[in-house]
C-alpha angles and dihedrals in degrees: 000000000000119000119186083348092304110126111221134166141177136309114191113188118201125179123255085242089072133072102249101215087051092053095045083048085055098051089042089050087044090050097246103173116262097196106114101343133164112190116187155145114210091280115041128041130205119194114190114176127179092012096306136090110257117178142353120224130189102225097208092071121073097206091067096031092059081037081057092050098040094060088041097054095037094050121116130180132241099246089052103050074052098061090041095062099037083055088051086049092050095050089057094039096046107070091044090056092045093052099042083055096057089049093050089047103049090041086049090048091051097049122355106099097197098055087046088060092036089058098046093051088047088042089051083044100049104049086044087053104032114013138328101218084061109125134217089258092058103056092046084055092052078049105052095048090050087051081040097059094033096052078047099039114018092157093073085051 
């Protein structure tokens, strides 16, 4: 789980009176998340992460319990690495694909006759609809950020 970019996870507590595995069993059968889980009672540690138990710590050592707290806090999952690196990907895409559009638009303004019809008929539009002080270069610029999110997220278009 990730709030505000902070990876968590889960602490299930359990008293030193219950088997600990059987208890764990309980809280799997019954589809406790295993994302990023640590399951103990006071002695004994179990730490399941994507979905599988991982390691065992005895808590009465200090060594393995910072060992414990160390993996828990450090764990990310999957779909956030993910994000991470599709975020990586984006900061070096994004500016390519801004500067090839601007490219594409101010060749299409020069000589291509349709977008230049196209782009009177959406400026009219735009300064009926929106203000009539706009100028051109604000409505390219409304242009180029909708070609910009849809050459990043086509599948919302």
């Amino acid at each position: 789980m990730v709030f505000f970019l902070l990876n968590s996870g889960f602490w299930e507590a359990k008293d030193t009176d219950d088997h600990l595995d059987a208890e764990i069993q309980k809280k799997i059968d019954k589809g406790y998340p295993l994302t990023n889980t640590i399951f103990e009672d006071t002695r004994q540690a179990v730490l399941y992460q994507g979905g599988q138990e991982r390691y065992r710590f005895d808590l009465s050592d200090q060594k393995q319990l910072a060992a414990l707290l160390n993996e828990f806090f450090a764990h990310v999952e999957p779909e956030i690495d993910n994000v991470h690196q599709a975020v990586d990907e984006f900061q070096t895409q994004v500016p390519e694909l801004a500067k090839r559009l601007v490219e594409i638009l101010a060749a299409a303004h020069q000589s291509n006759k349709r977008f230049q019809a196209a782009f009177d008929d959406f400026f009219a539009l735009c300064q009926t609809a929106l203000n009539p002080n706009i100028s051109r270069a604000a409505v390219d610029e409304m242009l180029f950020h909708h070609f910009l999110q849809l050459s990043m997220f086509p599948i919302l278009y």
